[in-house]
C-alpha positions in Angstrom: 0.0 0.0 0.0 1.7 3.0 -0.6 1.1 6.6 0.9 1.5 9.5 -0.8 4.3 11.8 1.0 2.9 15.1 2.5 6.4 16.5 1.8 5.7 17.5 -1.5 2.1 19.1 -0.9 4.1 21.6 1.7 6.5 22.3 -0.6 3.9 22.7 -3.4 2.2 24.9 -1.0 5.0 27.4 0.2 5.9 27.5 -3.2 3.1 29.6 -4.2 2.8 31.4 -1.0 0.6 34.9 -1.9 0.3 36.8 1.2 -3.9 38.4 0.4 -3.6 40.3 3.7 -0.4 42.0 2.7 -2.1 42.4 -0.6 -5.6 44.4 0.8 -3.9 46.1 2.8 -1.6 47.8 0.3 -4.8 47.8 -2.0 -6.5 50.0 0.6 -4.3 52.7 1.7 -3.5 52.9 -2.8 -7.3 53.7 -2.8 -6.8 55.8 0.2 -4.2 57.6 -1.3 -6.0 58.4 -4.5 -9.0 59.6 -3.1 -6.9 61.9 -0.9 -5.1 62.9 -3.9 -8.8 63.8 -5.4 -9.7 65.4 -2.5 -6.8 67.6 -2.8 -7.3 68.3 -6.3 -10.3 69.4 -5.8 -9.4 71.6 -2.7 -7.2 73.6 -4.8 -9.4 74.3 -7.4 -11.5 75.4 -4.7 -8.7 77.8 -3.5 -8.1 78.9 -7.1 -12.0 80.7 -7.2 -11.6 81.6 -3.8 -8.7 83.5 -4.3 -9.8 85.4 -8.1 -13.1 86.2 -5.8 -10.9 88.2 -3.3 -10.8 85.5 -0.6 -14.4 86.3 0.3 -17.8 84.0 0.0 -18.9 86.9 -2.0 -16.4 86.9 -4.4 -15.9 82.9 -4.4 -19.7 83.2 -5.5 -20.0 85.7 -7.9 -16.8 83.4 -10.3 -18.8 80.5 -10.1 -22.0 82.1 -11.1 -20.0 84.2 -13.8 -18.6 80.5 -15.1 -21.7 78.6 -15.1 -23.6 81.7 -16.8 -21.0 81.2 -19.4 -20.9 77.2 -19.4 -24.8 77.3 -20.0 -24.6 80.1 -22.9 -21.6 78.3 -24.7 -21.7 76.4 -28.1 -20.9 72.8 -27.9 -17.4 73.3 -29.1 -16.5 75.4 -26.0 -18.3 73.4 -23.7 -15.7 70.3 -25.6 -12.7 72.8 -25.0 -13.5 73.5 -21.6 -13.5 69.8 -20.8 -10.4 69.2 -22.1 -8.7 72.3 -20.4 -10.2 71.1 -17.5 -8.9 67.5 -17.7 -5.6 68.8 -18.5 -5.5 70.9 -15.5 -7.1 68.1 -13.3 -4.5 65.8 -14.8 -1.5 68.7 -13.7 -2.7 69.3 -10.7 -2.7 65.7 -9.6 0.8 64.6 -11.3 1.9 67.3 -9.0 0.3 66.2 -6.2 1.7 62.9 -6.8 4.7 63.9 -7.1 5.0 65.8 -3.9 3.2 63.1 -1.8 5.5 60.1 -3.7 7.0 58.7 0.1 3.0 58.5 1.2 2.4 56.0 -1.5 3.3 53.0 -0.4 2.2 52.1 3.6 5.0 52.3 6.4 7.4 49.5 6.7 6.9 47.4 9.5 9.8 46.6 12.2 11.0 43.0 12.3 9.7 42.1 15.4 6.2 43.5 14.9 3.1 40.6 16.0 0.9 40.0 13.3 -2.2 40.6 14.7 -5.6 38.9 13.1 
């Protein structure tokens, strides 16, 4: 009768060794990262109208009524090159953002001696 060795099922098995929690969790603070990154985008656009208004509600206001009054009048072919300088802006913006927040990308390293807890 013969037995079938459980040697090579472990080595089979650490072969192929994918750690999922190491995996999520890089996965989540990469989402976290880019939604903070968003956020940030869109924070400084924010500041952009804020400061053209003259750093008052008023003035933040009275640009953002001046550019949808001028969204809503505009031909299709502005309204298509306002995307795009928008985009391109949005894309700048964030590439910069990136850039500056690069070491925040990847999650801290943990110590050696650190319990895995879970």
């Amino acid at each position: 009768m013969a037995t079938k060795s459980t040697q090579t099922g472990i080595a089979a098995r650490s072969a192929a060794v994918f750690d999922v929690r190491s995996a999520l969790h890089f996965g989540l603070h990469f989402a976290g990262f880019l939604a903070s990154t968003l956020l940030m985008t869109w924070g400084l656009f924010a500041l952009f109208f804020l400061a053209i208004g003259g750093f008052s509600l008023d003035g933040l206001m009275n640009q953002l009524n001046n550019l949808t009054a001028r969204y809503v009048i505009a031909t299709s072919a502005r309204v298509a090159s306002f995307k795009t300088i928008f985009a391109v802006a949005h894309l700048i913006l964030s590439a910069a953002l990136i850039v500056l927040r690069r070491d925040r990308i990847m999650p801290p390293a943990r110590s050696q001696g650190d319990p895995r807890n879970g």
